[in-house]
N, C-alpha and C positions, 0 to 999 in steps of 0.2 A: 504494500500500500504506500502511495505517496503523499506527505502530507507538504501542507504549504501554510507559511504563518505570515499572518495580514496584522495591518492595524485599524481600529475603527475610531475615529475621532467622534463616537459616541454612539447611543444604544438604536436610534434611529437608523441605522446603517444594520443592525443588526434583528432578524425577525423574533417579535419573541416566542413564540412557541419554539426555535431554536436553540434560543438561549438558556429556555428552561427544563429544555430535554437535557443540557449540559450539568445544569445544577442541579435537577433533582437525583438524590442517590449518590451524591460525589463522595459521598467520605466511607468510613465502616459501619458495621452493626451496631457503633457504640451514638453515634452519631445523630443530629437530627434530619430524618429525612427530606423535610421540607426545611429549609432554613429561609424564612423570609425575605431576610434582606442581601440575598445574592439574588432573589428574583429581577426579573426584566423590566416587573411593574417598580418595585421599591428604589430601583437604579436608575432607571428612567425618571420617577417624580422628583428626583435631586435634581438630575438633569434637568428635564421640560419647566420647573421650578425658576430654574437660576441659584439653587444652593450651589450647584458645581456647576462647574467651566472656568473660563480660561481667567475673566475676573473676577471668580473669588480664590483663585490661587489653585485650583484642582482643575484641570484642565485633560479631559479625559482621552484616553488613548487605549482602548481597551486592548487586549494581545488575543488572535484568533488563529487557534488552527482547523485548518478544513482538508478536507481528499477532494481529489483530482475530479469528482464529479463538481465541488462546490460545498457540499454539506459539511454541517459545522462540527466539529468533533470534541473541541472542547473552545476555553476560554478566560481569562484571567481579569477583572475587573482593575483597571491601572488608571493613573492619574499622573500627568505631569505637575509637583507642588514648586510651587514658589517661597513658601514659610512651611513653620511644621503645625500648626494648628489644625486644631479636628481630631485629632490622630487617636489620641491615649495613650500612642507609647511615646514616650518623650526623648527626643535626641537635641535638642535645644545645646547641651555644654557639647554634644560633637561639635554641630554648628558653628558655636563660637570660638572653639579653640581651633577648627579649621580655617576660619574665618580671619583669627589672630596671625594664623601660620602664614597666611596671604591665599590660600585657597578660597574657590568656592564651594559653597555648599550646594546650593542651588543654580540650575532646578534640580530634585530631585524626583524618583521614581516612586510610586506609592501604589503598592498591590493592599487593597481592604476596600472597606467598604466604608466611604466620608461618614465623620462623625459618632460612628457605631463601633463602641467596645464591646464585640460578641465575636466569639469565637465562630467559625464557619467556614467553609469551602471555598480559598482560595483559586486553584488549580481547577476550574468546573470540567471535570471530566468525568463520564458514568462510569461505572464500576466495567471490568472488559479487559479482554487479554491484550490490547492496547494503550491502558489506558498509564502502565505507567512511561511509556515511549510518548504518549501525547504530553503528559506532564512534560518530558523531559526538552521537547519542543516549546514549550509555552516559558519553558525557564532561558532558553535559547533566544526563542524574541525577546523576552524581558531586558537579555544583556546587549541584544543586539539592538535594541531601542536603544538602552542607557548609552552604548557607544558614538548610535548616530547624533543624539541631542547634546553631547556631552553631560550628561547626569552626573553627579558627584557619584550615587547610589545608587541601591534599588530596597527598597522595606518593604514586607509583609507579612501584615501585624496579625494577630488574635488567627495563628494557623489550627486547622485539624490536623491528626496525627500522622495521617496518612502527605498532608501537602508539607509538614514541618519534616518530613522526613526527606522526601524530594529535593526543597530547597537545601538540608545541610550539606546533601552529595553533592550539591552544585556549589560549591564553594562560599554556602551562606555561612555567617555567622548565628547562633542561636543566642536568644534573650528569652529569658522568664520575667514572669510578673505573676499577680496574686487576683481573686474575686472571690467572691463570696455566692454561693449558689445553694438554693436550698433541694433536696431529695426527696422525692417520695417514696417512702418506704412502703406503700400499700396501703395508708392510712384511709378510710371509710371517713373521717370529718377531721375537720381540725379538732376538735376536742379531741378525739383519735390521736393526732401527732401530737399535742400537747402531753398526754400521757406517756410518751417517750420521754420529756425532759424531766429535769430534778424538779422538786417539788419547789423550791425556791421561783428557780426560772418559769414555772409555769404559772405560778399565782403571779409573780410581775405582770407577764402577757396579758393575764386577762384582765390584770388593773390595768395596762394601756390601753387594749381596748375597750375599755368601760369608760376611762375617761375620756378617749378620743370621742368617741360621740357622746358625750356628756353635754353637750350645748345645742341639742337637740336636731345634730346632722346627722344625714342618714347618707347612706353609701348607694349606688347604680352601677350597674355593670352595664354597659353599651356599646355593641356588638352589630356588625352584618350592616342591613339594610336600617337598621333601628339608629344609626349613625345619621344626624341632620349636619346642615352645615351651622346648628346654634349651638349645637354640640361642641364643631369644630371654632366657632368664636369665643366660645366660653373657656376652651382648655386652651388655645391661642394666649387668653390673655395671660393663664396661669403663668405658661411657657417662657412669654414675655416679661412677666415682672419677676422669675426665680433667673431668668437667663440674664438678663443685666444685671442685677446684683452680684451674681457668683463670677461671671466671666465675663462682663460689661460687653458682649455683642455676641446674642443670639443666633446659632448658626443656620436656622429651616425660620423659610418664610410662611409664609400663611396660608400662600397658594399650595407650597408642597404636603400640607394636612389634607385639603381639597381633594388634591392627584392619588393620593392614598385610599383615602376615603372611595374617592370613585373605584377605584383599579385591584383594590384589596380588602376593601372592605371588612370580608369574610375572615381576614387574618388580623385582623385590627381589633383589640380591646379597650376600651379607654372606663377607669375608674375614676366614674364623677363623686364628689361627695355636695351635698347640697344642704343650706341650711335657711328657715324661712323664704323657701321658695326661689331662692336662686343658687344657683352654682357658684362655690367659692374655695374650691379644688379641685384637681386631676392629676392622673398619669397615664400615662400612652405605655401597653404593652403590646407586642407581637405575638402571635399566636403560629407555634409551628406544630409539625404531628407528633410531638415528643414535648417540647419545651415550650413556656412562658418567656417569652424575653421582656425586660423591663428596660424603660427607656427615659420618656422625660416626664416631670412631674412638674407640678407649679401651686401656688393659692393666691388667692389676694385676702385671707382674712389666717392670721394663728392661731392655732388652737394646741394644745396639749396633746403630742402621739400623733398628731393625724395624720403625720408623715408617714409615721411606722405602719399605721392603719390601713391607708390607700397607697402605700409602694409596696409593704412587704405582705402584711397579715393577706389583705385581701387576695395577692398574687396566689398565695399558696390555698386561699380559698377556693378559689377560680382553678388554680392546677388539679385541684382533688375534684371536686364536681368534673372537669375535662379529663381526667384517669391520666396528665400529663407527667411524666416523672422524675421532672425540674424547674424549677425558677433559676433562671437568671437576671440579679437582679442591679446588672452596671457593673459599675467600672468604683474601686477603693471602697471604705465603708465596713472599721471594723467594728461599729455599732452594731452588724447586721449579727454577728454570732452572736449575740444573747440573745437572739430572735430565731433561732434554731438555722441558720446559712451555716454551711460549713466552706473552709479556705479554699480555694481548687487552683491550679496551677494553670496561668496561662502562657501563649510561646507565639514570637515571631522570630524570622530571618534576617538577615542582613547582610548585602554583599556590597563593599565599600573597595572603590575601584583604586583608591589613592593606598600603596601601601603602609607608608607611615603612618596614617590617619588606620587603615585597619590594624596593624601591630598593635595599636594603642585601644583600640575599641577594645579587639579582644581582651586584651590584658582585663581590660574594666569589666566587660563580660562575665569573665570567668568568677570575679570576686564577686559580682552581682548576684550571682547564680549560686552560689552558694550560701548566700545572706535570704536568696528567699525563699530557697527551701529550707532554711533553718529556720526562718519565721513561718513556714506553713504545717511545719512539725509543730512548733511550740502553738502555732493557735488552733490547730487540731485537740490539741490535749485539752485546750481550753473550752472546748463545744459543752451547750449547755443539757447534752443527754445523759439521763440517768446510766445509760451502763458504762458511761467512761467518766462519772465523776460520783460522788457519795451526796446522796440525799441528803 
């Protein structure tokens, strides 16, 4: 078979039932099979948005390979960046110690998905006695792009195990990092998993959630077609007033809620809480066939826990009612393990084309990588379940 690697300066060049013949299935059994946001729709509404392109610094290039008929074979979701914002994995001190050296940094390569610290199928290629030779061409454009643009690099963040393996043979460097994700063990209700933790930790929970809607808010789940667009202006504004304060410019505009809405609807959760008859919270989750992904949250009124309420409690309410057998629930946040999340290790690549600049990465690499799996040991021990801690 002969394969050929193109580039698409974005998802419009590419059909999507195409593109999602590529991602659905990419990774292993352990994996989630639908991962929302490598789909066509969630990639596109950044795009057709204006969250990505070329001014706001993610200017899309996606990497495609196809056989000799044309059909697409696989695919890599890539960005030409300008800064490193959006990311989550942060390389900011390479930047500027390269930058000090008289190097550029930029532009660089960016294989993820803008914005979104979730682990998922980099490398979109279906499972297939192919499929690791399609990888192995998709990491091939990848370099052969970074040469032709001059890219400092290429990064690709929050990999599955099967793409983080690909990239290290290729001459990536490997990064770990930490999140917090909750499990379901089979549990029939939350009061169900609740009875998994220490008695201590469990009586807190339910005093947070007693008092979280203690000011007589109630919670919504809104889902599918039952999504309006008062919906989407009411969690807008949450979005709005949490996203300037934390990191003074909001990354997804208003319309990219819209595109969502319209195009996915069906994978869209959003937990409204409401209190005298209007809306004065939310959080936007993702819905895949396996996993809850958690994403933005917002209020324009404080309340006591409500955060805890409608990010994590409700998440894992919602995952048990869906038989789903994870929350994911972001990116930092070790608030989240008294709340039953336990630490999970997360991993990208990195192949830095400057040798001095890589000598140096790795060296820091190496230390890194052993600093956070020594903190996901020590905050494993710390989980608040009865059979690895005393009543």
């Amino acid at each position: 078979m002969t394969f050929e690697v193109k580039i698409a300066q974005g998802l419009k060049a590419v059909p999507a039932a195409a593109w999602d013949a590529c991602a659905l299935n990419a990774g292993s059994g352990e994996d989630d099979p639908h991962n929302p946001f490598v789909s066509h729709a969630f990639l596109s509404a950044l795009e057709d948005s204006g969250c990505v392109g070329a001014k706001a610094g993610w200017a899309p290039v996606h990497v495609l390979v196809e056989d000799e008929s044309g059909a697409l074979l696989g695919a890599a979701p890539c960005y030409v960046k300008s800064h490193s914002q959006g990311e989550y994995v942060f390389d900011h001190s390479w930047a500027d110690a390269y930058e000090r050296a008289g190097g550029h940094y930029y532009p660089k390569l960016q294989v993820s998905v803008p914005f979104t610290p979730v682990t998922g199928p980099r490398l979109l290629v279906p499972n297939g006695p192919q499929a690791d030779n399609i990888r192995a061409h998709l990491i091939a454009g990848l370099r052969a792009l970074r040469d032709q643009i001059g890219a400092s690099s290429i990064h690709a963040t929050f990999l599955q195990q099967n793409d983080l393996e690909a990239f290290t043979s290729h001459d990536f460097l490997r990064r770990d990092d930490q999140q917090f994700h909750w499990f379901n063990e089979g549990y029939g209700s939350f009061d169900a998993f609740l009875e998994a933790l220490a008695s201590r930790k469990r009586k807190a929970i339910k005093r947070e959630r007693r008092d979280a809607l203690a000011n007589g808010i109630s919670i919504e789940w809104v889902t599918g077609s039952k999504i309006t667009e008062a919906h989407w202006d009411a969690f807008f504004a949450f979005y709005m007033d949490t996203g300037s304060r934390k990191w003074g410019r909001p990354y997804l505009n208003r319309r990219f809620f819209s595109l969502i809405g319209e195009r996915m609807a069906d994978r869209v959760l959003l937990v409204m809480a409401k209190r005298e008859g209007r809306y004065i919270a939310g959080a936007i989750n993702l819905i895949g066939d396996k996993r809850l992904y958690g994403r933005n949250w917002g209020c324009i009124e404080d309340h006591p826990f409500l955060h805890f309420e409608v990010c994590y409690y409700q998440a894992i309410d919602f995952a048990i009612a869906r038989g789903l057998d994870r929350v994911e629930a972001g990116a930092q946040g070790e608030h989240k393990l008294a709340r039953g999340y336990r630490p999970v290790l997360t991993s990208s690549a990195h192949y830095i084309a400057d040798p001095s600049l890589r000598k140096a990465v790795q060296a820091y690499l190496k230390q890194e990588r052993a600093y956070v799996e020594e903190a996901v040991t020590e905050l494993s021990e710390a989980t608040p379940f009865r059979h690895l801690q005393d009543e």
